[in-house]
N, C-alpha and C positions, 0 to 999 in steps of 0.2 A: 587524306592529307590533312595534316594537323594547319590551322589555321591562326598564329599569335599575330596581338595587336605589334604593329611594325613605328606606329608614332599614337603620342597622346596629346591631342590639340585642342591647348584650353582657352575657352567659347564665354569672351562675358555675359551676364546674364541682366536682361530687364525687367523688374520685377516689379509688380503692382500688388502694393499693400492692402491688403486687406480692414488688419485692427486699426489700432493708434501707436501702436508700438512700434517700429518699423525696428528689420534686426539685418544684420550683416552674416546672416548663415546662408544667404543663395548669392553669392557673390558671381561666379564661374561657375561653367560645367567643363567636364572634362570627357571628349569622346574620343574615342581608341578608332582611327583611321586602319580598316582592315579591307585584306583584298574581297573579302565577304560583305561588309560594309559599302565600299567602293561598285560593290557588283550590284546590290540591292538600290544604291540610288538609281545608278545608271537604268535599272529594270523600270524605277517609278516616275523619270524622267520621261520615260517614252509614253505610261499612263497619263501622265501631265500634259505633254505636249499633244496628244489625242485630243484630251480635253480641251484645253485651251482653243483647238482648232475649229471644234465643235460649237464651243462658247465662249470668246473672247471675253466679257462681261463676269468671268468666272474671276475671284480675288484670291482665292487660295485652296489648297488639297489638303488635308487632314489624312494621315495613317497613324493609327494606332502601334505604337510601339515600346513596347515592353523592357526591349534593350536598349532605350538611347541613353544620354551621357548621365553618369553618373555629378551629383549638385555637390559644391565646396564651398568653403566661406572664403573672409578677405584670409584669413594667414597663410593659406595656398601661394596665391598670388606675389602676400610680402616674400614669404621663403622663394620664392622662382627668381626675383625679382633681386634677391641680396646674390644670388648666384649669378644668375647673367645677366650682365645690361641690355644685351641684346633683346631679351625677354622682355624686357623690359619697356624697350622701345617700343618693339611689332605689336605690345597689348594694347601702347599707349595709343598707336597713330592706327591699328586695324581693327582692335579688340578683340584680336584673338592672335595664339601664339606658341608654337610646340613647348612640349613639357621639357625642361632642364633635364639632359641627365644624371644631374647628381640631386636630382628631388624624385623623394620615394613618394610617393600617392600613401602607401600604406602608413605613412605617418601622421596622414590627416583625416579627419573624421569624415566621411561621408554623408552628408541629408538624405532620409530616406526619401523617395517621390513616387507619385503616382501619378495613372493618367497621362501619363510620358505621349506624345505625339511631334510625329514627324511632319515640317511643315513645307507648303512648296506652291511655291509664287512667284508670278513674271518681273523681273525687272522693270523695263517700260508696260504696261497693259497697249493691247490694242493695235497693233498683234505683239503679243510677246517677245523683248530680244533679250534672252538668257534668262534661267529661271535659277531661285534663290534657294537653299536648305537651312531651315532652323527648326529648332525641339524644343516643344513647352511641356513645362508638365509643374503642378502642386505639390510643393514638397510638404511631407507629413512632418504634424510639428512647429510649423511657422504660419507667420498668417501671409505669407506673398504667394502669387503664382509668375512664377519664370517664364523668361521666351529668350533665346539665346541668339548670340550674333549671327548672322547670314552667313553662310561658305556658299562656295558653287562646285557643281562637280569638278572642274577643272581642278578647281584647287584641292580639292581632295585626292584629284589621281597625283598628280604636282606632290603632294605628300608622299603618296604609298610608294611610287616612283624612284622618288630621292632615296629610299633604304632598298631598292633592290642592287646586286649585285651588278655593275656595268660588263659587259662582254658577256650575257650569257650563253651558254653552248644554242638555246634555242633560237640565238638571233643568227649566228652563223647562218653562212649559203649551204645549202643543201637539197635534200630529196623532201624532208620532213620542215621545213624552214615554210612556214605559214606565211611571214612578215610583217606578223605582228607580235612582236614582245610578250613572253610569256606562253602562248601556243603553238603547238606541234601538231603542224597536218598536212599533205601534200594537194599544193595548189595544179591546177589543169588551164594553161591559161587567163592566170589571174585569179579565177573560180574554185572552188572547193571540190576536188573530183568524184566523180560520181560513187565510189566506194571507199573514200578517204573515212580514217576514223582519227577524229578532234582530242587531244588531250592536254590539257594541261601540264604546262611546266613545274615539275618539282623541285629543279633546283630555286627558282625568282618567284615562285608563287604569289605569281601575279593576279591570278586568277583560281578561285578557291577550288574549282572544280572540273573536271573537265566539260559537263552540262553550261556553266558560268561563260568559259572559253567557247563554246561553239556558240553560245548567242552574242558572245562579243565580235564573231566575224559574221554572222547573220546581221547585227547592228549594221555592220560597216560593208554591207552587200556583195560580202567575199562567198556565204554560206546562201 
C-alpha cells in the first residue's frame, strides 16, 4: 500500500549560531504528517514511556533519524503567510502551522541537514504528564544547529485524521468492524478472536500496514 504524505506541517526552528554571521536559511522545517510517520511516533512513545518509568530523572530520547523534516528559510513562511491569514496566525500564536495549498514546497530551496534526530521529552518531569516531539539536526552550509517546535502525538493523529475520508466502509457495523478507524478485524467479545487476521484499511490508510494496525489494537488492549 502506497503511503503519501496527507499534510505538511511547518515547525519553527530554534537555532543556535555558531559563527558571527548569523543567516535566515533555518527559519522552519517542514515535516510531512504521514500514517507511517504517525505509527513510528506512537512505537517510540511506548520506548519513552518505559523509560521514563524506569528513570524519572531521564531529560530526553534521542533517535537517530534520517528522514525528519526537511529545513527552509524566512521566504517559506512570507509566501504562506501572503496566502493565508490563517497561516499566519497559528505560526504566530503556536509556531507551527499546515502548509497552504496554494504553496508548492518545490519552489523553494531546501537546506541540506544532517545529523537529523528525533527528540522526546516529558512535559512536566517527575512523573511525566505527556511527552513532547521535536527534530534537530546541523544544516550543511550554515553555521546554526536547529531544534524545531514541540507537537505531541495527539496532535499529529489530529492532523492525519482531518484528510481521511469521514464514513469509512471500515467504520461501519459489521462482522469485520474492529472499532477502531482504519482496521478490519473480527472482535470476540470485545478481544481480537483467536483466529482473526488484522488488516489494514485501504480505502483511509490510516494505518501504513496491516503489522502498524495490529499493534495499534495490541496498544489499546483489544489484541
Amino acid at each position: 500500500m502506497t503511503n503519501k504524505p496527507t499534510k505538511n506541517l511547518i515547525l519553527a526552528n530554534f537555532a543556535d549560531e555558531f559563527g558571527q554571521d548569523p543567516n535566515s536559511d533555518v527559519a522552519c522545517s517542514v515535516l510531512s504528517v504521514t500514517a507511517e510517520l504517525v505509527a513510528l511516533c506512537r512505537q517510540r512513545i511506548e520506548t519513552a514511556e518505559t523509560a521514563y518509568a524506569r528513570d524519572p530523572s531521564l531529560a530526553e530520547l534521542c533517535f537517530r533519524d534520517s528522514q525528519g523534516p526537511q529545513i527552509f528559510g524566512e521566504e517559506l513562511l512570507e509566501a504562506c503567510g501572503r496566502h493565508s491569514d490563517e497561516f499566519h496566525d497559528d505560526f504566530v500564536n503556536n509556531r507551527s502551522a499546515v502548509l497552504p495549498e496554494a504553496v508548492s514546497l518545490e519552489s523553494f530551496r531546501a537546506t541540506r541537514a544532517e545529523c537529523r534526530q528525533t527528540v522526546i521529552w516529558p512535559t512536566c518531569p517527575s512523573p511525566p504528564v505527556g511527552l513532547n516531539f521535536a527534530w534537530t539536526a546541523l544544516p550543511i552550509d550554515t553555521t546554526a544547529r536547529v531544534r524545531t517546535e514541540a507537537v505531541t502525538l495527539d496532535y499529529l493523529e489530529q492532523l492525519l485524521a482531518s484528510d481521511q475520508p469521514e464514513g469509512c466502509d471500515c467504520e461501519a457495523p459489521g462482522y469485520y468492524c474492529s472499532g477502531v478507524s482504519g482496521i478490519w478485524a473480527h472482535l470476540n467479545n470485545g478481544r481480537l478472536a483467536a483466529d482473526a487476521v488484522v488488516e489494514s484499511c485501504d480505502s483511509c490508510q490510516r494505518y501504513p500496514s496491516d503489522a502498524a494496525a495490529f499493534e495499534e489494537l495490541r496498544r489499546r488492549g483489544v489484541a
